[in-house]
C-alpha positions in Angstrom: 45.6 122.8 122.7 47.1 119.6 122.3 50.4 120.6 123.6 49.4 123.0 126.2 47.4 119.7 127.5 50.5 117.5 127.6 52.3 120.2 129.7 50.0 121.0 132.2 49.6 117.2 132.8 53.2 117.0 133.0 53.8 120.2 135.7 51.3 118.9 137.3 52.6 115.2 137.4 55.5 116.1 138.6 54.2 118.5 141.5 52.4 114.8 142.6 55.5 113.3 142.8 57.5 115.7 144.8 56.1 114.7 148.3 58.0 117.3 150.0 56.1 120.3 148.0 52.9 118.6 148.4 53.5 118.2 152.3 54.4 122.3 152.3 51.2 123.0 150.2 49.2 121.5 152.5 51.3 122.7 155.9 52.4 125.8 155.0 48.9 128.3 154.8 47.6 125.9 158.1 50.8 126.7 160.1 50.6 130.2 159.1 46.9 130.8 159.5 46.6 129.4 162.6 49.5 130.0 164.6 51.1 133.4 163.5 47.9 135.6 163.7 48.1 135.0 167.6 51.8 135.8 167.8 52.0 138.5 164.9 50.1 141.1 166.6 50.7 145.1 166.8 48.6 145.1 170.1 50.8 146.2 173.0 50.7 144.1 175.8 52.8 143.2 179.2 55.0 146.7 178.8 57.3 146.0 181.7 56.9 149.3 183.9 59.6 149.8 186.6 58.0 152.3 189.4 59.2 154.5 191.4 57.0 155.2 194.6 57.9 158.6 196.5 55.0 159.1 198.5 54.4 155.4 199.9 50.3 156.9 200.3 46.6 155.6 199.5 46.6 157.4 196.7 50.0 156.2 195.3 49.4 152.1 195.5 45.9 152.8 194.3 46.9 154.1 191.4 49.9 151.5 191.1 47.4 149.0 191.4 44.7 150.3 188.5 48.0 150.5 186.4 49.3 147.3 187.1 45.7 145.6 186.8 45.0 147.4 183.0 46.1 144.3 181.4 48.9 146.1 179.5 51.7 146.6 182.2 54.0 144.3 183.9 55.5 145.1 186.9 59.0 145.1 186.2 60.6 146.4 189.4 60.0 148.8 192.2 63.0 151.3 192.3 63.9 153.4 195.3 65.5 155.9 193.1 65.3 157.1 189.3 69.1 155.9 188.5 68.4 152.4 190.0 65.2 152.1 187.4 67.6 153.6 185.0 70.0 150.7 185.6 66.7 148.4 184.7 65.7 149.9 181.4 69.3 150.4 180.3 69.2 146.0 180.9 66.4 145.8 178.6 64.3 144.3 181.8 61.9 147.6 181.4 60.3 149.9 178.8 58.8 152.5 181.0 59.0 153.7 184.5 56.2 155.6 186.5 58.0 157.7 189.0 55.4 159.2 191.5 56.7 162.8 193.6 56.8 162.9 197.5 53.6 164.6 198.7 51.9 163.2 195.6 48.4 162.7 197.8 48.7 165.9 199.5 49.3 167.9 197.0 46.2 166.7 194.6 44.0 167.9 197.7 45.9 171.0 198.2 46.8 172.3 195.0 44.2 170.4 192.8 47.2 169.3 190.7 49.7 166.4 191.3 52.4 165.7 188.5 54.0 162.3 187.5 56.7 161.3 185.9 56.8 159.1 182.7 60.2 157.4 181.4 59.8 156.0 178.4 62.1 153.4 176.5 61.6 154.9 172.8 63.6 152.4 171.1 60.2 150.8 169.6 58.4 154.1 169.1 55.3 152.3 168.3 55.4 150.8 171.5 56.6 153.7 173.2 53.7 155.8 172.3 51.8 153.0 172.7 52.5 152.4 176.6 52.4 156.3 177.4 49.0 156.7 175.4 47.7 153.6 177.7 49.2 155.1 180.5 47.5 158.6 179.9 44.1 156.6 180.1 44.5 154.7 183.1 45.4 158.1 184.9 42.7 160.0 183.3 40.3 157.4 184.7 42.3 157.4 187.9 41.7 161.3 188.4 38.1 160.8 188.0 38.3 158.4 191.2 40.6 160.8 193.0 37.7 163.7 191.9 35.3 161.7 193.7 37.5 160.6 196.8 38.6 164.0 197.7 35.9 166.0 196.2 38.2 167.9 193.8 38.6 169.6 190.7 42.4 168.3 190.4 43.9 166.7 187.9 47.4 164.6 187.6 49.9 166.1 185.2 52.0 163.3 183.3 55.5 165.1 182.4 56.9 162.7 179.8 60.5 162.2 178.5 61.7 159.9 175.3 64.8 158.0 176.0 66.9 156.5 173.4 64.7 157.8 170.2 63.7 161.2 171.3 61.9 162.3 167.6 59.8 159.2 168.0 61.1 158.2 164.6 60.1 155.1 163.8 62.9 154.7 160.3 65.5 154.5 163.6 63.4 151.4 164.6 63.1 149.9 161.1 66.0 150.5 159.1 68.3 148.0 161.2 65.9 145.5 161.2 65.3 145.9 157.6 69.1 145.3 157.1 68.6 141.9 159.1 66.2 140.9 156.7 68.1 141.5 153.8 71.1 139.6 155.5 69.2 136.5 156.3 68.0 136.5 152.7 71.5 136.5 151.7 73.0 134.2 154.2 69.6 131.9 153.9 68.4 132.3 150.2 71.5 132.0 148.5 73.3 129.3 150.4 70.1 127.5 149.9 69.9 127.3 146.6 74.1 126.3 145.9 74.2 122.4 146.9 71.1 121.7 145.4 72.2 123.5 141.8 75.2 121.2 141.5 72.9 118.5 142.3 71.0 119.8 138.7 73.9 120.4 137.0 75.6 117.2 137.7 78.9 118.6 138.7 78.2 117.7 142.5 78.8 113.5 141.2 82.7 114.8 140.4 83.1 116.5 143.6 82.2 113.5 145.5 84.8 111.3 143.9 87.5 113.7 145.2 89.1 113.3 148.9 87.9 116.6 149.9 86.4 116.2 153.1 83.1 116.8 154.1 83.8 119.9 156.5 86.5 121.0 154.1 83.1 121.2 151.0 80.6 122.6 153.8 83.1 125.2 155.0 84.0 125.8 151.5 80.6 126.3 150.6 79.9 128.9 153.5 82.9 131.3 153.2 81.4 133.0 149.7 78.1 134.0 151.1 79.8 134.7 154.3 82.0 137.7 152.7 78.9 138.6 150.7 77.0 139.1 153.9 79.3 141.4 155.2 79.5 143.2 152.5 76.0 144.0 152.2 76.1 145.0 156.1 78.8 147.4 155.0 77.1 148.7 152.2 73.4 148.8 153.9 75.0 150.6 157.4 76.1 153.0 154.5 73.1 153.5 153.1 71.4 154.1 156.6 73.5 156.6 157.4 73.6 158.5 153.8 70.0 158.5 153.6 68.4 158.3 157.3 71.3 159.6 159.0 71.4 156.4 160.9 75.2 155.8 162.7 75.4 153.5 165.7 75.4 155.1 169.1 77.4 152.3 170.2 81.0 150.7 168.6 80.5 149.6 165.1 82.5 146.6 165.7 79.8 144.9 168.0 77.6 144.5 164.9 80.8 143.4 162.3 81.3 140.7 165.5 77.8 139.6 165.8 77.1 139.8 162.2 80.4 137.4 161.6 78.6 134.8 164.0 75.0 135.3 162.6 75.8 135.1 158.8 77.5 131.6 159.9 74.4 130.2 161.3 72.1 130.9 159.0 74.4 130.0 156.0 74.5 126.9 157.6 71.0 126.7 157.9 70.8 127.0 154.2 73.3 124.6 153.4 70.9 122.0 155.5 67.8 123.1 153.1 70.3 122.4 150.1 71.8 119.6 151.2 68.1 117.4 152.0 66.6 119.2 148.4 66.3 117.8 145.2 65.6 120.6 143.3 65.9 124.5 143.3 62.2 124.9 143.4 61.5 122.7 146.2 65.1 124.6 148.0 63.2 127.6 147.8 59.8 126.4 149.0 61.1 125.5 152.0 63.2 128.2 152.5 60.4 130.6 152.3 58.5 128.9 154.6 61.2 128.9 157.3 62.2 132.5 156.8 58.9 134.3 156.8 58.3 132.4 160.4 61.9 133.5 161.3 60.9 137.5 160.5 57.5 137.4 162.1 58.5 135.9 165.3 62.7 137.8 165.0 60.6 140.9 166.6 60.9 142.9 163.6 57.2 144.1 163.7 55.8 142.9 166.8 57.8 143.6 170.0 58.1 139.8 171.5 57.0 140.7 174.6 53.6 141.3 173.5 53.5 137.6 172.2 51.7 134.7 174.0 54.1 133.2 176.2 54.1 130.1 174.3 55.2 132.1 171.1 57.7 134.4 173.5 59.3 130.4 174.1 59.3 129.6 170.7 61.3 133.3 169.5 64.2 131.7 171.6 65.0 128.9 169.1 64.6 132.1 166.0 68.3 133.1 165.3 66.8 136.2 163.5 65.4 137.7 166.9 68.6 138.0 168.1 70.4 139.9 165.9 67.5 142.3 165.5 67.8 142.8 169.0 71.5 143.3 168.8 71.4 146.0 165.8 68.8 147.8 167.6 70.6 148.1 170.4 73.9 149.2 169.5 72.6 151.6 166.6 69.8 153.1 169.6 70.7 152.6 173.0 74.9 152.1 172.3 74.7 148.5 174.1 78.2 147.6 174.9 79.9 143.7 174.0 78.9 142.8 177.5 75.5 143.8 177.0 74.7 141.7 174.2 76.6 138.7 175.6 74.2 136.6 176.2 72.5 137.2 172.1 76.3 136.5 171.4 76.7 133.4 173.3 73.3 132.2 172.0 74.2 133.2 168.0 77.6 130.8 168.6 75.6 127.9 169.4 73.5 128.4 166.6 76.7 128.4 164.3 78.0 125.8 166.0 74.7 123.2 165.7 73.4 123.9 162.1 76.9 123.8 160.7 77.9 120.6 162.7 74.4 119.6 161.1 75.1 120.6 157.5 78.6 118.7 157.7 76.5 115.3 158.9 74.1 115.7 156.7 75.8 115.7 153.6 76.3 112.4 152.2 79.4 112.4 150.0 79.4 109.1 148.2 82.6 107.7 146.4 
């Protein structure tokens, strides 16, 4: 008893003493309690919706306006033709688009049927089944106002159609952002952890006595975990395609490029952890902090644009959300390099900043 005494009032000393666990004790469940719930959320809202307008009647801007007014949609664009709102989904700029027929009015009164046509971006299948299922609702109750208008027995046909992820298979939307998990665990995780273990060791105090630069140790540092992050890519897109039968619509190559630029960043962002820990544990602690943040706001469960706006703002500065939104669309929607430029330009900057950072913030005494 004696013994198991004297350690518990040492592990628990020297918790007391390490300010920077006791600060994430304390921060970490507030943070996470009562910020993510609001941003972390599978309820589908502002589904950008691109419409098509044919008829240009009552009826029509009536029931663009019940749509629009749900609460759920956004109005994206108005299209004059299907391949123009095409050209806005393939941009990412809209998820679904409501094409209403010439005649639409006239024909509800006439035939007591009127079809519409529903476009839906399946990438997200949740959130494409989602949107149409709100959809259906807000034109069911629709049809009970045009019953009454017209004194009718019509109804409104919706003729759907699936783009992108046809089977509504939601592996295709999981599996690569599964494999961006895995890499930012590598790139994050590892790198975190290597600094700080020489500082344990002791073998860091040699290494600072040499005339190796600072970026030459930081670059040195990064270059391991780099090749192992690419690896795993290799080996996951493998497994994706062995078991799921997963294989990029688009050039491989985007992804290798991307990934090069991403596993950069976010080893860097590692080597920062290391470089301002004093120990493994505390390494960790922070690490797991940053990362789970970085995966619930990256857009790997919850589509981003059904965040508040002031979580949509904060997703910009979360290097994870971009290459999520990169595998996804190559692997789904076969995204060229000049559709992903702007994630690419963005990923760079990243690289750039936390690396220039983990070279500063290293202090190499002699």
């Amino acid at each position: 008893m004696r013994a198991l005494k004297f350690l518990l009032e040492k592990e628990f000393l020297q918790i007391f003493r390490n300010k920077t666990i006791l600060r994430m004790v304390l921060f970490m469940p507030v943070f996470q309690l009562l910020i993510l719930p609001w941003a972390a959320t599978f309820e589908q809202k502002n589904i950008l919706l691109s419409v098509i307008d044919n008829d240009h009647s009552t009826a029509s801007r009536k029931l663009i306006q019940k749509v629009i007014s749900s609460g759920y949609f956004k109005l994206a664009d108005y299209s004059t033709s299907y391949s123009e709102a095409l050209k806005i989904v393939e941009r990412n700029q809209a998820d679904l688009i409501l094409e209403i027929p010439h005649d639409f009015e006239n024909t509800f009164i006439r035939e007591k049927a009127a079809e519409v046509m529903l476009s839906v971006n399946a990438i997200n299948g949740q959130k494409a089944g989602l949107g149409s299922s709100y959809l259906g609702q807000i034109l069911a109750a629709y049809n009970l106002d045009l019953k009454n208008q017209f004194q009718s027995s019509g109804k409104i046909i919706i003729k759907p159609y699936y783009m992108y992820n046809i089977e509504m298979n939601y592996r295709n939307f999981m599996v690569p952002g599964i494999l961006v998990m895995l890499l930012s665990i590598i790139g994050g995780a590892l790198s975190s952890l290597n600094i700080v273990k020489e500082k344990e060791a002791g073998t860091i105090e040699q290494i600072n006595v040499t005339p190796i630069p600072k970026y030459i140790f930081i670059i040195g540092k990064l270059i391991p975990f780099w090749g192992m992050g690419m690896f795993i890519l290799t080996l996951g897109m493998t497994i994706a395609w062995l078991i799921y039968g997963l294989v990029p619509s688009g050039h491989i190559y985007i992804i290798y490029i991307f990934c090069f630029f991403y596993l950069i960043a976010f080893t860097g962002l590692g080597l920062i952890i290391s470089n301002y820990s004093s120990t493994q544990q505390q390494a960790m602690f922070v690490l797991f902090f940053i990362i789970i943040i970085f995966f619930l706001l990256g857009g790997i469960y919850t589509p981003i644009s059904s965040m508040p706006r002031w979580a949509q703002i904060v997703t910009m500065f979360n290097p994870v959300r971009y290459f999520i939104e990169v595998i996804r669309l190559v692997y789904m929607k076969g995204s060229t390099l000049a559709d992903i430029s702007h994630q690419l330009f963005v990923i760079i900057i990243f690289a750039i900043v936390l690396n220039s950072v983990a070279i500063l913030s290293y202090k190499k005494t002699n």
